[in-house]
N, C-alpha and C positions, 0 to 999 in steps of 0.2 A: 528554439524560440519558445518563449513563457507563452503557456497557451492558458488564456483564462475560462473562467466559467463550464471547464470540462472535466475536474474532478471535485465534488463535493462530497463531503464526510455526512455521515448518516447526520450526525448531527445537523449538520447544516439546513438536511431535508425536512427534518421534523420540525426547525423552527420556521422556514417557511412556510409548509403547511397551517403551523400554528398562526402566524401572520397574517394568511389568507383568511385563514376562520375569522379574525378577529378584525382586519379593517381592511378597506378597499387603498390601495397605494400607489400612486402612478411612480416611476420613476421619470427621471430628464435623462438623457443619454446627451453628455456632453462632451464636445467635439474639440480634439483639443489639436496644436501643432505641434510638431516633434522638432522646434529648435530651440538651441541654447544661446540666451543670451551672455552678456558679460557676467558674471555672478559678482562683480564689485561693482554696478552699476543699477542694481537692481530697489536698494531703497530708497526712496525719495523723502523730500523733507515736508513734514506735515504733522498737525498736533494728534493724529488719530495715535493710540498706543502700541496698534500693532503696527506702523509705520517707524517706530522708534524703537521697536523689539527686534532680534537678529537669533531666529531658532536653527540652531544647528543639528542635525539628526547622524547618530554614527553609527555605520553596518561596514559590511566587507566584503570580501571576494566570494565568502567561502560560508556567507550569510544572506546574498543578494536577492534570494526569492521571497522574503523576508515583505521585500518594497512591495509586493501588489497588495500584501495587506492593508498597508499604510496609504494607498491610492483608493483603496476600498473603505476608508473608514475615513481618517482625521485630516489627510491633509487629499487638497483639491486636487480634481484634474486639471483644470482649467489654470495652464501656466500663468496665466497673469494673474492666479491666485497667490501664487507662490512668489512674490518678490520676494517675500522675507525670512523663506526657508532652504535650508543649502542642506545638502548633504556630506557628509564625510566619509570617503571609502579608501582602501591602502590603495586596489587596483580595480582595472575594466577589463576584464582577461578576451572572453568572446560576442560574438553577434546579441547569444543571449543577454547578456547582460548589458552594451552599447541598447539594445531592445527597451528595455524596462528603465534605464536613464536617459531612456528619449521624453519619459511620462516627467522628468523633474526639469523646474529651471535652470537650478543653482548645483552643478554636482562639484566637487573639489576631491584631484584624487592626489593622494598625499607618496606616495609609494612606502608607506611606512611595511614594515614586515606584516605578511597576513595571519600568521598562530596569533593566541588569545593569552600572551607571554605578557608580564610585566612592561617591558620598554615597550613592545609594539601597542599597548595604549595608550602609554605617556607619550610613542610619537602621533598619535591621533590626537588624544588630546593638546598636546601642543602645537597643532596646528588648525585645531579649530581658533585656540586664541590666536593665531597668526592671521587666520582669516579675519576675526572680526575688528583686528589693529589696522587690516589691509582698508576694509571698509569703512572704518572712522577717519581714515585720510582724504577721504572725497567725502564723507557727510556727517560732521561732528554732531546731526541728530539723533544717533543712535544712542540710546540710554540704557537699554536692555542686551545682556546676552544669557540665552537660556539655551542648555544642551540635552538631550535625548538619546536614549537609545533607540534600534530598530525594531524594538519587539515589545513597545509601550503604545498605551493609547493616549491622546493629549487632548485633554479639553479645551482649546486654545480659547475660546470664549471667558471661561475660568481664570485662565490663565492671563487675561489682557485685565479681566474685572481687577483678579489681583495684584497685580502690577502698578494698574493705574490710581492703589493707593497707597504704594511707597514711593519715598523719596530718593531717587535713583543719585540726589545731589552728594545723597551719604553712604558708605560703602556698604553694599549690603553681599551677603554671601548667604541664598536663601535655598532650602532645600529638607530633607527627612534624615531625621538623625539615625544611623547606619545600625549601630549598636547604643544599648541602654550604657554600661561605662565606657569613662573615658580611658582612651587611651595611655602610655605611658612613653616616654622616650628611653633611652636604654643609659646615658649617660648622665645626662642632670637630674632625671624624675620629673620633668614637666610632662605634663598633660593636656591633652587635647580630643575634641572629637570632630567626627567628619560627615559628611553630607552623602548617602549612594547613590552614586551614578544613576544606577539601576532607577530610581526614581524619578531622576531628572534636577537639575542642580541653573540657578538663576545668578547671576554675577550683574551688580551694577555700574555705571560708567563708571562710575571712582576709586571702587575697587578695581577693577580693570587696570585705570591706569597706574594704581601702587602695582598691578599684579606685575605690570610687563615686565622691569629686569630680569623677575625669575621663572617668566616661564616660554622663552626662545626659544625654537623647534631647536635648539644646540644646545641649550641648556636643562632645559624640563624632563627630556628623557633619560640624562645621562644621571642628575642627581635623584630620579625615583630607584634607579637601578639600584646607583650606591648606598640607599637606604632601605633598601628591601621591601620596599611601599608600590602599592597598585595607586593608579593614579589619582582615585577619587580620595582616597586615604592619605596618598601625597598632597595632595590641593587642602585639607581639612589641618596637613601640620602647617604647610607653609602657611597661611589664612590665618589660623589661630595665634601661631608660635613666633611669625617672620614678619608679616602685617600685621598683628595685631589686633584682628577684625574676626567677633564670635560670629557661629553660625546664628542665623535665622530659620529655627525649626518650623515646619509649617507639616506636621506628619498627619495630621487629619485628613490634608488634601490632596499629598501625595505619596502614593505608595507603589513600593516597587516588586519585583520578583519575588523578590526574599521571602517574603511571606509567607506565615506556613498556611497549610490547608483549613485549619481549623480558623485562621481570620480572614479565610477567602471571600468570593462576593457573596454567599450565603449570611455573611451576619449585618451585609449592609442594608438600611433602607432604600427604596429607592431615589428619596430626598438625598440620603448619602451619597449615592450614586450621581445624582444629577450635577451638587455643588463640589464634587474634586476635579484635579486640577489631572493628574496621571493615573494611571493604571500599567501595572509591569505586568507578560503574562510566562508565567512560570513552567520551563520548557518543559517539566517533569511531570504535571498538571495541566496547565490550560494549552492546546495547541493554537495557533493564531488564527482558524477563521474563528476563532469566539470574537475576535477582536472588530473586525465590521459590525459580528449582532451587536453585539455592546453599543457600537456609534448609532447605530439603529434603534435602539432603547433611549439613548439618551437625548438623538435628533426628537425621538416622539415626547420628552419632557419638553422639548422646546418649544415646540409646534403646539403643546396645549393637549396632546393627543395622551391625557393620562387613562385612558380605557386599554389602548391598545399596549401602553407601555407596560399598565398593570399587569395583561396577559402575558403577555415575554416574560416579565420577569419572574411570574409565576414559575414558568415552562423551565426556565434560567436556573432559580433555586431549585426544583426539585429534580433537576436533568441532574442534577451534582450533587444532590441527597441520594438519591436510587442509583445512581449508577458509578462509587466511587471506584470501582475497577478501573474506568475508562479514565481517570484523571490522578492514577500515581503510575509510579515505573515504568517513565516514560522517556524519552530524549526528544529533543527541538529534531524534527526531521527535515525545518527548513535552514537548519544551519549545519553543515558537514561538518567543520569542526567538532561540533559538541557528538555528533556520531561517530569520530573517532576515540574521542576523550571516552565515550560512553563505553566501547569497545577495549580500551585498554584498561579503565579500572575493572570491567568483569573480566579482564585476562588477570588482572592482579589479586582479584578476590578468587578466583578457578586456585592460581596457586598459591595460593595461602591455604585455601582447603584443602586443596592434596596434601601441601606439607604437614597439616594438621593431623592429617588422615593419617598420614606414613607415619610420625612415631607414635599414634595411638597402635599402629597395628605393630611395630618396632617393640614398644613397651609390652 
């Protein structure tokens, strides 16, 4: 059973400290119930934008401790916060995990394969689009479908502001462009570019509905395979090349993992910081309780409380100017996969040096 608030990282300690010093903060401890309801029953019909928005979050078996960051930071406890947030996982293996998806409303488990393979994201992702086709069958007010990762931060605030000044009438396919060129196809030479997951990527109703023939949970996974395309990269050819509908670059506002170190949150202002939309945190760099402080910094832009935001973020940038040991050469430790993965390229880089080794001492 996920036990909280019983292991915190130095870090953690020093910026509370720092917090104390700086302002007085009550918290609310709020009280929430551990059931689920229907999760296609869950949006109602109303002019507010996040009533008509449908965010989907996707993690995994083998990622799941993942979630109490995201209960600690972006998205509420308080189930009846959550109508319009679902999650997406392959599997619910034990207690622990039935545990920590008692805290969501909306969970959808898809049994797609748990490795971080090609097809097993195309079969997540194509069944988030399955979900959200489920949900426009009982309430064609959904305008919005916006997808996530589990190890982003989301300013949904942000995220509604901008929203509610596009035209969701015309297709839009809105997100951070992945790489600076475009792509290339192998056989015509068309080109295309695509939006990263890793960010977070926005679909509206109309593109949606040109999207459906091609992306059935029978279909979407089997043609990323036969094109040797990871999903978000899949979704950027079919969009541009198949639809015929460009990206909407919005890279100021959202940004994902990818990033390297040197455009980390160190070069942001905190105005910067207050008005984007995501934040990716990068398993090899930032471990995820950064990711509540961060909610905590930008709660205090909201509240007015720019004294004590300033001090954090002080504490913020120079905790990762002085100390960049602590923030390279690292692995996501709350995702087992990637400590595999991590585990077998240093078995593959060990024999590479030996063999390197052997005919210099050979020669």
């Amino acid at each position: 059973m996920i036990q909280r608030g019983k292991c915190r990282s130095p870090l953690y300690h020093r910026l509370l400290l720092s917090l104390i010093l700086s302002i007085s903060a009550s918290l609310l401890l709020i009280t929430i119930t551990n059931q689920h309801q229907n999760p296609f029953l869950s949006i109602t019909e109303t002019n507010n934008i996040a009533d008509r928005t449908v965010l989907f979050i996707r993690t995994a078996q083998n990622c799941q401790s993942r979630l109490k960051y995201l209960l600690e930071s972006w998205i509420p406890k308080d189930l009846s916060k959550q109508s319009n947030i679902y999650l997406i996982t392959d599997k619910i293996l034990n207690s622990a995990n039935v545990t920590i998806f008692n805290s969501f409303r909306n969970v959808i488990e898809t049994n797609c394969p748990s490795t971080h393979d090609g097809f097993d994201l195309c079969c997540k992702t194509a069944h988030e689009f399955d979900a959200y086709y489920s949900l426009t069958k009982i309430n064609s007010n959904v305008e919005w479908m916006c997808r996530f990762d589990d190890d982003q931060y989301v300013n949904v605030d942000n995220l509604y502001k901008y929203l509610s000044q596009m035209n969701s009438s015309k297709p839009y396919y809105i997100g951070r462009t992945s790489i600076n060129k475009r792509l290339t196809t192998p056989k015509d030479n068309r080109t295309y570019t695509f939006a990263t997951y890793g960010a977070g990527v926005c679909y509206s109703h109309t593109l949606l509905k040109q999207l459906r023939p091609h992306v059935h949970v029978n279909v979407l996974p089997r043609r990323c395979v036969n094109r040797s395309l990871s999903d978000d990269v899949y979704m950027g050819y079919l969009i541009e090349l198949i639809v015929n509908v460009s990206l909407t670059p919005v890279n100021d506002l959202l940004h994902s993992h990818l990033e390297i170190l040197d455009k980390s949150f160190r070069r942001y202002s905190l105005n910067d910081l207050a008005r984007m939309i995501t934040f990716g945190f990068a398993w090899d760099r930032y471990t995820l309780d950064w990711l509540p402080i961060i909610h905590h910094l930008i709660e205090f832009t909201k509240q007015d409380q720019y004294e004590a935001a300033d001090h954090l973020w002080f504490f913020l940038r120079n905790y990762e100017k002085e100390h960049p040991q602590n923030l390279t050469n690292k692995y996501d430790q709350s995702c087992t996969s990637y400590e595999r993965l991590r585990n077998k390229t240093l078995l593959l880089k060990n024999k590479t040096t030996i063999k390197k080794t052997t005919k210099k001492i050979i020669k």
